[in-house]
N, CA, C and O atoms as a GROMACS GRO file, in nm:
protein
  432
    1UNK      N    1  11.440   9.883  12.052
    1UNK     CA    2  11.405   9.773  11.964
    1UNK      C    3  11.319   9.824  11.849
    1UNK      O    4  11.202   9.858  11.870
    2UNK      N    5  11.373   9.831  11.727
    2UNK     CA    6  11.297   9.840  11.627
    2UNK      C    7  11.158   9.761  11.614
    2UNK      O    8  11.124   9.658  11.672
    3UNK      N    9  11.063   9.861  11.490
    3UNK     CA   10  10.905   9.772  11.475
    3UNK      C   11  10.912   9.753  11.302
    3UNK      O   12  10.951   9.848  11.235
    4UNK      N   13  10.888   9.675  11.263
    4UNK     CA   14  10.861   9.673  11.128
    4UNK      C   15  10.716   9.649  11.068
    4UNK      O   16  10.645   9.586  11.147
    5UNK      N   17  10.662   9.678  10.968
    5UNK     CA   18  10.528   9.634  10.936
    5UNK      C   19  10.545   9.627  10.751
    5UNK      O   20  10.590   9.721  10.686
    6UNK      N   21  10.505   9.510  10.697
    6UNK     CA   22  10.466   9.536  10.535
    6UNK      C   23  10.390   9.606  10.506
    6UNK      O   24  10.323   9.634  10.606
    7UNK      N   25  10.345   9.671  10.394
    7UNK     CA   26  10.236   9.761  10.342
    7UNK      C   27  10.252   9.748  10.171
    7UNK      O   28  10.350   9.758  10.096
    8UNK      N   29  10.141   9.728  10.152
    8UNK     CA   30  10.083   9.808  10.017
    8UNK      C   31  10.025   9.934   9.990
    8UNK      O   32   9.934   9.984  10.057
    9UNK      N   33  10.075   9.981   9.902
    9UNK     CA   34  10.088  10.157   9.869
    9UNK      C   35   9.944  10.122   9.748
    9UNK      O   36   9.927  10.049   9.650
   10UNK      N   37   9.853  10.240   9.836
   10UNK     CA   38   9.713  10.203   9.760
   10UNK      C   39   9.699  10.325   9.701
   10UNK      O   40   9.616  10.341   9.612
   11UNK      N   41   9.776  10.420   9.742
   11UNK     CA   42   9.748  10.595   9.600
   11UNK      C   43   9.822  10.565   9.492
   11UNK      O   44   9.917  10.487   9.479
   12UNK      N   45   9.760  10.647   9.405
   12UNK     CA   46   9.803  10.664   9.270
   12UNK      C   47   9.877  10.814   9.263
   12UNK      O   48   9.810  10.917   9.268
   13UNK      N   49  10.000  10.814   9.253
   13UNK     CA   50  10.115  10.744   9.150
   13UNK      C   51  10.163  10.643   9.197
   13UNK      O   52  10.204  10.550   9.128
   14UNK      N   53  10.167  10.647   9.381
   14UNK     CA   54  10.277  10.564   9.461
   14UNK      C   55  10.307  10.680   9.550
   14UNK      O   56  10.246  10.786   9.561
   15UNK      N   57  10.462  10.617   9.637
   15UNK     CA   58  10.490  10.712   9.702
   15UNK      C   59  10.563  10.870   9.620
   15UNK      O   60  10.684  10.882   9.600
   16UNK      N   61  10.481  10.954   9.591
   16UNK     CA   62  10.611  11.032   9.511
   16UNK      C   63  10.513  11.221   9.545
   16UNK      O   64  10.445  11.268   9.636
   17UNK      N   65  10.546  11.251   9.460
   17UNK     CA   66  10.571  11.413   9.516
   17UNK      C   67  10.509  11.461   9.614
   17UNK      O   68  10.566  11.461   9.724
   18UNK      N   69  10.372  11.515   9.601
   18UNK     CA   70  10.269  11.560   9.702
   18UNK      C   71  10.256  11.479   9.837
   18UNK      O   72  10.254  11.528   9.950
   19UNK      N   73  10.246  11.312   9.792
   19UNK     CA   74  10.238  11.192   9.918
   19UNK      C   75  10.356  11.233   9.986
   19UNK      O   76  10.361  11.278  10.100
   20UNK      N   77  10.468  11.212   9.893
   20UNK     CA   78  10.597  11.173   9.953
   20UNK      C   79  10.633  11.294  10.018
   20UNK      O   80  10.732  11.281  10.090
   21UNK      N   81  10.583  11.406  10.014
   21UNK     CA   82  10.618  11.569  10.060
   21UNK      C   83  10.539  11.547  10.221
   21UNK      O   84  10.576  11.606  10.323
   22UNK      N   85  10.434  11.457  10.215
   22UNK     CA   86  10.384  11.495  10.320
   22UNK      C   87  10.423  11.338  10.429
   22UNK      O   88  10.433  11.340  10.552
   23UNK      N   89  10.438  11.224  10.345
   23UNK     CA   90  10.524  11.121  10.420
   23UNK      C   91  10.623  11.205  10.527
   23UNK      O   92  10.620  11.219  10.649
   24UNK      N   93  10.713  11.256  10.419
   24UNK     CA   94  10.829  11.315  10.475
   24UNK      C   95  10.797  11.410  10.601
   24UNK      O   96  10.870  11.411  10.700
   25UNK      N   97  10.694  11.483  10.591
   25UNK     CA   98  10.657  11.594  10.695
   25UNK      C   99  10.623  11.533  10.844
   25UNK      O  100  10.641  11.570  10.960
   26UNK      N  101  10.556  11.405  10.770
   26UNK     CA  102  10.524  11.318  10.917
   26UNK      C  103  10.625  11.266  11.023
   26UNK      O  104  10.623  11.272  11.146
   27UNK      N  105  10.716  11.211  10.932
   27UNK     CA  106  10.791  11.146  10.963
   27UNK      C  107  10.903  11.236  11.038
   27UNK      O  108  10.958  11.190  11.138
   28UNK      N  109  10.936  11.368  10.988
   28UNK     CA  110  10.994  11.462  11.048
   28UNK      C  111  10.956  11.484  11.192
   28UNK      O  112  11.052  11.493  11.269
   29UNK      N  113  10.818  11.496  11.252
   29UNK     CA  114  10.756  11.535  11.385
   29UNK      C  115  10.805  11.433  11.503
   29UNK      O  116  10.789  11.452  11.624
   30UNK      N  117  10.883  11.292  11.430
   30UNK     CA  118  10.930  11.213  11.564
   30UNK      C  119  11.027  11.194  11.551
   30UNK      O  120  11.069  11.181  11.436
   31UNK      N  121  11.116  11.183  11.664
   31UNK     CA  122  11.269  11.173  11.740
   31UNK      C  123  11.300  11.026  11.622
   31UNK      O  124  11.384  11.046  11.534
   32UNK      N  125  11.238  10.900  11.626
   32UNK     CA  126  11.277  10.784  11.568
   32UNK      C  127  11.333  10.778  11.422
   32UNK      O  128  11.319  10.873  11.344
   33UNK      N  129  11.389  10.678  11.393
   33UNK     CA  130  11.458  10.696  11.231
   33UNK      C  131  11.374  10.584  11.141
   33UNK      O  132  11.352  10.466  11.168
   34UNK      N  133  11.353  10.627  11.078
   34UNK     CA  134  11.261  10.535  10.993
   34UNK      C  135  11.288  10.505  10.847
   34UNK      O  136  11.234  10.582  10.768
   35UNK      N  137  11.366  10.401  10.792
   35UNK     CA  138  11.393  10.336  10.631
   35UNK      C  139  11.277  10.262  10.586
   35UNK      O  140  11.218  10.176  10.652
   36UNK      N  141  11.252  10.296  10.482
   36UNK     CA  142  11.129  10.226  10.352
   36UNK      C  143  11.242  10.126  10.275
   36UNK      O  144  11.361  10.158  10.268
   37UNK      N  145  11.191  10.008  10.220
   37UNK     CA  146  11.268   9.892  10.204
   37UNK      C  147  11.159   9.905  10.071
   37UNK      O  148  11.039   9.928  10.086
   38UNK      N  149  11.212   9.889   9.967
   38UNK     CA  150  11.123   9.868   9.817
   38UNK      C  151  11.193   9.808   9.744
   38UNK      O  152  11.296   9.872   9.719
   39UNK      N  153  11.185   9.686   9.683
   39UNK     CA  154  11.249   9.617   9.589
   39UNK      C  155  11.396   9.584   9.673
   39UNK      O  156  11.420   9.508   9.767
   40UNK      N  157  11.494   9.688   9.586
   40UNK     CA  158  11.672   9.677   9.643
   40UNK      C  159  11.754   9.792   9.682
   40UNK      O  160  11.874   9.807   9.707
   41UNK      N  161  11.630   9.882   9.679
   41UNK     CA  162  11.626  10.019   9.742
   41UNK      C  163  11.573  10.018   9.876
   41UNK      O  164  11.468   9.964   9.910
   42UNK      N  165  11.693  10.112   9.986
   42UNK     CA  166  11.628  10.198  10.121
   42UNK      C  167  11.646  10.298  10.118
   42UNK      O  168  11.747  10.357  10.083
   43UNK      N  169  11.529  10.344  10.163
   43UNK     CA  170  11.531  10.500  10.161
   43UNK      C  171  11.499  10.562  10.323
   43UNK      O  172  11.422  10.511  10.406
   44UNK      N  173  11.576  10.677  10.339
   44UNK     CA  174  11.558  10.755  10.493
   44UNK      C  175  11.407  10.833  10.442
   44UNK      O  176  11.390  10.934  10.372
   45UNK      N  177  11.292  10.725  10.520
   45UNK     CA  178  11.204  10.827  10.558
   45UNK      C  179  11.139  11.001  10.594
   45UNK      O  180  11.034  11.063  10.578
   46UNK      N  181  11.261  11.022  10.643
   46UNK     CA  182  11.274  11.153  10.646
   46UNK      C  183  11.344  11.254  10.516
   46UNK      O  184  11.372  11.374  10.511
   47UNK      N  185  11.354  11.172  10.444
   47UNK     CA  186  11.434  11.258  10.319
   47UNK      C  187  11.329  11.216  10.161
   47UNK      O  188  11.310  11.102  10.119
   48UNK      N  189  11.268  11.362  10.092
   48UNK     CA  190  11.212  11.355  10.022
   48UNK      C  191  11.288  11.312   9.869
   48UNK      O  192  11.250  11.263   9.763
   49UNK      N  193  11.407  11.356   9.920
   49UNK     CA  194  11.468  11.280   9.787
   49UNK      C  195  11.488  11.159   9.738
   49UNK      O  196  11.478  11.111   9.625
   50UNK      N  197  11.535  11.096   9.894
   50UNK     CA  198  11.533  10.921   9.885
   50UNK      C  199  11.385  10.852   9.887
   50UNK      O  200  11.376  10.729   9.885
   51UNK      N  201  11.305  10.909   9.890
   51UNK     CA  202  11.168  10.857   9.874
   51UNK      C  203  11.123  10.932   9.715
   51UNK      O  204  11.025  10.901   9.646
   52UNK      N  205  11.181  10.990   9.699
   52UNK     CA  206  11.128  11.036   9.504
   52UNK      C  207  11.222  10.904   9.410
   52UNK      O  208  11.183  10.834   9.317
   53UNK      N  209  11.407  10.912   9.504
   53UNK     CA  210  11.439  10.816   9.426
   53UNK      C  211  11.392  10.679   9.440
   53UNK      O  212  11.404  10.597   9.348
   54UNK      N  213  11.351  10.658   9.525
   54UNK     CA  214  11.309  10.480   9.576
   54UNK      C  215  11.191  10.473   9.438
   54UNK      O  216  11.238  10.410   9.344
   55UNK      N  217  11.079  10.515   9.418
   55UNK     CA  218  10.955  10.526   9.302
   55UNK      C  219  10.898  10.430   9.360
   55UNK      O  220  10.898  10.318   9.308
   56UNK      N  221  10.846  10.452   9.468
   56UNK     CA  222  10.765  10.285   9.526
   56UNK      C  223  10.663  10.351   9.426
   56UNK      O  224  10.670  10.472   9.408
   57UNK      N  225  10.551  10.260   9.349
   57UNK     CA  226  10.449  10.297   9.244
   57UNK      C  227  10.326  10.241   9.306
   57UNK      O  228  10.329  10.121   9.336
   58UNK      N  229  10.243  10.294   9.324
   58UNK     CA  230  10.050  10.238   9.375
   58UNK      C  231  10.061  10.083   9.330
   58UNK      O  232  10.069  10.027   9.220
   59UNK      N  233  10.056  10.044   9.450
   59UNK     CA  234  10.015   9.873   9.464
   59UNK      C  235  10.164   9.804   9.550
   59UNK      O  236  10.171   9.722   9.642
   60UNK      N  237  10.284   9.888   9.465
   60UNK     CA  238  10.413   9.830   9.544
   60UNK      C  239  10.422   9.772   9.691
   60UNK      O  240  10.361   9.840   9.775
   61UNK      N  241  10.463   9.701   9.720
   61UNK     CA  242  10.492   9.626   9.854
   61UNK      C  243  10.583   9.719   9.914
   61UNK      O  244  10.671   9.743   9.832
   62UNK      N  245  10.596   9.768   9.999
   62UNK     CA  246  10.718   9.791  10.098
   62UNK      C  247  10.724   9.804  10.228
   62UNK      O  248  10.616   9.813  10.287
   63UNK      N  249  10.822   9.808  10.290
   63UNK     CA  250  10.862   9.712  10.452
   63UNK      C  251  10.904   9.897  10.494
   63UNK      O  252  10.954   9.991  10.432
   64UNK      N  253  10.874   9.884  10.572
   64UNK     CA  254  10.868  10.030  10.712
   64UNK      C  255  10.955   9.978  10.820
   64UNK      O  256  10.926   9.868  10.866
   65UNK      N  257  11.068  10.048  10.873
   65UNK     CA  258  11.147  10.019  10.996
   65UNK      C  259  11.166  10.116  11.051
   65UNK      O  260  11.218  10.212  10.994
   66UNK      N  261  11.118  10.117  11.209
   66UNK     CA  262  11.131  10.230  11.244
   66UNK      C  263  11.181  10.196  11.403
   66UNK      O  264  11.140  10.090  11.449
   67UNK      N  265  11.261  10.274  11.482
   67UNK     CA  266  11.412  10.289  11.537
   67UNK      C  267  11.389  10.338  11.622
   67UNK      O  268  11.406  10.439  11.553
   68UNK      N  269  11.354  10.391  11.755
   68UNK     CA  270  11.363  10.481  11.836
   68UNK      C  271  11.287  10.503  11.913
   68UNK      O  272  11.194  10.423  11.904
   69UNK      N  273  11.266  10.613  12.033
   69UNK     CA  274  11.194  10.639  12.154
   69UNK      C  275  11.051  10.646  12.121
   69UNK      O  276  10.963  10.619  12.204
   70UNK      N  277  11.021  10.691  11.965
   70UNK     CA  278  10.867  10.695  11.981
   70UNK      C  279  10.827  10.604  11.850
   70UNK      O  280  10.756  10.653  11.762
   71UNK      N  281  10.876  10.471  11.842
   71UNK     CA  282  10.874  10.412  11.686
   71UNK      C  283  10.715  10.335  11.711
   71UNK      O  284  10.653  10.343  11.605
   72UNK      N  285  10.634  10.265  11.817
   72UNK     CA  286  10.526  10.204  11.837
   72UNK      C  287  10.449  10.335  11.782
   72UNK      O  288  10.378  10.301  11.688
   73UNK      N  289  10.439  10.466  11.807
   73UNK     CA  290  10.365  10.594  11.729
   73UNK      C  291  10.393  10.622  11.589
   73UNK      O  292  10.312  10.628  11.497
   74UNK      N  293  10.510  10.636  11.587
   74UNK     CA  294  10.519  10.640  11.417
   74UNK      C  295  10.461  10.545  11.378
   74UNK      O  296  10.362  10.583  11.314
   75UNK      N  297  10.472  10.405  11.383
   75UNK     CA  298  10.446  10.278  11.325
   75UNK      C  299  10.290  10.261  11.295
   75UNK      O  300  10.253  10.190  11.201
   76UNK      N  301  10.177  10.344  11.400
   76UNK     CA  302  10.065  10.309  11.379
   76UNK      C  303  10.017  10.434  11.383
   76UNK      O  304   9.920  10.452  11.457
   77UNK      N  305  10.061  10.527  11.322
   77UNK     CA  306   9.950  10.667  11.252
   77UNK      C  307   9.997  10.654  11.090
   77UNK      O  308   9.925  10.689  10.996
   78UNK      N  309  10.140  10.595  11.074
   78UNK     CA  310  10.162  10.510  10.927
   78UNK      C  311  10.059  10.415  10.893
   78UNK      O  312  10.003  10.416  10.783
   79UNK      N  313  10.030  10.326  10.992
   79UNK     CA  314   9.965  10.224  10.920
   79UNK      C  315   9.792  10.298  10.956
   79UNK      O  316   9.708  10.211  10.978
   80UNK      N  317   9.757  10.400  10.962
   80UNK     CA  318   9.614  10.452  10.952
   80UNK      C  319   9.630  10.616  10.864
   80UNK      O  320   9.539  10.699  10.860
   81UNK      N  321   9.743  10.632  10.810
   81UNK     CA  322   9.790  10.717  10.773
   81UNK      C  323   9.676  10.772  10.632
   81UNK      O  324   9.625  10.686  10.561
   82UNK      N  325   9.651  10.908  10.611
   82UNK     CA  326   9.570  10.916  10.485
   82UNK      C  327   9.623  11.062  10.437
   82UNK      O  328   9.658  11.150  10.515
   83UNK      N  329   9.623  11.074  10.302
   83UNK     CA  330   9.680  11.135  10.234
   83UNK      C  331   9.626  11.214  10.142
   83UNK      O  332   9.529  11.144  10.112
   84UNK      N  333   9.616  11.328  10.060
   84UNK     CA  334   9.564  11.401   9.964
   84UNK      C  335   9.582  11.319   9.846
   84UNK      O  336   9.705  11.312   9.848
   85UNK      N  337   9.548  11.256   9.749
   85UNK     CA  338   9.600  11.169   9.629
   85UNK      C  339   9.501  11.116   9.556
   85UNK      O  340   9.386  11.118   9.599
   86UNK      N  341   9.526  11.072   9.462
   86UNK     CA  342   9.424  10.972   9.373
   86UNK      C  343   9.409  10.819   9.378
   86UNK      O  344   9.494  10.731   9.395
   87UNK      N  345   9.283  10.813   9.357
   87UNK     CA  346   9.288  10.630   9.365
   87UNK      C  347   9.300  10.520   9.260
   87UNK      O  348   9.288  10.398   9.264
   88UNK      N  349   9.333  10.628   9.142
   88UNK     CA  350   9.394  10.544   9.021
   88UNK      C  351   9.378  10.643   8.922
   88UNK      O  352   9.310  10.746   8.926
   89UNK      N  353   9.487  10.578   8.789
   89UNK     CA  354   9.529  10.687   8.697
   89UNK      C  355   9.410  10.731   8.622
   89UNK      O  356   9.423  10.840   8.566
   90UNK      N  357   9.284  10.665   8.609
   90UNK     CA  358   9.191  10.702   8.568
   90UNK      C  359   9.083  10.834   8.613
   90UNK      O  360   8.996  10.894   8.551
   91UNK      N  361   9.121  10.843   8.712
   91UNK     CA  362   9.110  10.965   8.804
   91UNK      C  363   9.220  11.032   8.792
   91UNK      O  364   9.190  11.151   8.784
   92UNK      N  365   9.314  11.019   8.787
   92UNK     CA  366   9.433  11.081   8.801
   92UNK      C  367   9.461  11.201   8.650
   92UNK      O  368   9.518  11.310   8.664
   93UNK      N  369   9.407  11.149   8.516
   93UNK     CA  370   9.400  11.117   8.394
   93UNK      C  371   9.282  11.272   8.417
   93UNK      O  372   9.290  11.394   8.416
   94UNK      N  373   9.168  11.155   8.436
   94UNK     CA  374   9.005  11.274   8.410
   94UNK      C  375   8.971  11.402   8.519
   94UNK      O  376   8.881  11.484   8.507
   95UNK      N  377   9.084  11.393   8.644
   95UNK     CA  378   9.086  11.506   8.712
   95UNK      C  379   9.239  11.537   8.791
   95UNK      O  380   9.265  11.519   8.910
   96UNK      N  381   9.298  11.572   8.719
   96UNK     CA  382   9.444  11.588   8.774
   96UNK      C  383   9.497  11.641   8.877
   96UNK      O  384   9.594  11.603   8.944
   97UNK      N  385   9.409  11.756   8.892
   97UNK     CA  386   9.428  11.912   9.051
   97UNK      C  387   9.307  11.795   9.127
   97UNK      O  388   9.365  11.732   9.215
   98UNK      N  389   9.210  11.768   9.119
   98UNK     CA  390   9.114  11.717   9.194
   98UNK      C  391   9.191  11.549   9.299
   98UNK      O  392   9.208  11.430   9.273
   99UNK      N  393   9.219  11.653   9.432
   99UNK     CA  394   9.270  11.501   9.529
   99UNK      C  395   9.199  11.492   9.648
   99UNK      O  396   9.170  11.591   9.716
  100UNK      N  397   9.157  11.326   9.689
  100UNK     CA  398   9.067  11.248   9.780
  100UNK      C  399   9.181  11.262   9.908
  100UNK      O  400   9.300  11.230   9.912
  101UNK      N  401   9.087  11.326  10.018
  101UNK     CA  402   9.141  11.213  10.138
  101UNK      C  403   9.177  11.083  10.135
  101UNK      O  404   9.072  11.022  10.113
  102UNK      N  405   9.258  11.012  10.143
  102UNK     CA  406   9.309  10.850  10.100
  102UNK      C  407   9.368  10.817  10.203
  102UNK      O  408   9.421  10.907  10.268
  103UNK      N  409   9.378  10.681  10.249
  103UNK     CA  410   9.425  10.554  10.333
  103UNK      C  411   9.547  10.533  10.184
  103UNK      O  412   9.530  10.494  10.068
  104UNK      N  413   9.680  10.585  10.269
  104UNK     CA  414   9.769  10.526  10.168
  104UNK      C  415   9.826  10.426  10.165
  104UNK      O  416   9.928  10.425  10.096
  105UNK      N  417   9.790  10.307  10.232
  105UNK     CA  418   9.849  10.190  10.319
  105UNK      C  419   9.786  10.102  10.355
  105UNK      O  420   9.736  10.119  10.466
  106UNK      N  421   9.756   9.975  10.289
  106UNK     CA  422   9.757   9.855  10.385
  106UNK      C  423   9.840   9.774  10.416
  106UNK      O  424   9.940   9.763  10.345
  107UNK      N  425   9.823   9.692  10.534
  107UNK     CA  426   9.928   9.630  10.586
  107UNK      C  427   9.893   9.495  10.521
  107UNK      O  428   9.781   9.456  10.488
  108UNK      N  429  10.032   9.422  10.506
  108UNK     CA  430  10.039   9.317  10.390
  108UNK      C  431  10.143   9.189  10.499
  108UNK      O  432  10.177   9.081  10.451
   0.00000   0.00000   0.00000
């Protein structure tokens, strides 16, 4: 039985290179299958390309589904999940190489 949870994407850019490199890495370590739902785009969790093409952007809404023997684990180290990233372009802007431990996720 699948788990689903909403989230708001609280790093700056969104989900995309560095985040999305290491989304992907996470998501790799469990047996379960997991699609990101953004706008009219899904993307396979496990694939850095479909998460570069999806562009969920910092603040975006998106829906998490996840599939399989260990999906209650995936589902909640996602939703406490923290990331190397910035917390807005203004930071992003005045220190570009410089990235925060970050909570990339609240649940919505």
């Amino acid at each position: 039985m699948a788990v689903e949870k909403k989230f708001r994407i609280l790093i700056y850019p969104g989900l995309h290179t560095r985040p999305g490199a290491k989304f992907v890495e996470l998501c790799n370590k469990f047996e379960s299958d997991i699609e990101i739902l953004f706008n009219d785009k899904v993307a396979n969790g496990k694939s850095i390309i479909n998460i570069m093409t999806m562009a969920a952007p910092q603040n975006g809404e998106i829906t998490i589904k996840v599939n399989g023997v260990d999906e209650e684990i995936l589902i909640n180290e996602l939703t406490d999940w923290h990331v190397e990233a910035h917390k807005s372009k203004e930071d992003f802007d005045n220190s570009p190489d410089k990235h925060e431990l970050l909570k990339a996720f609240e649940i919505i």
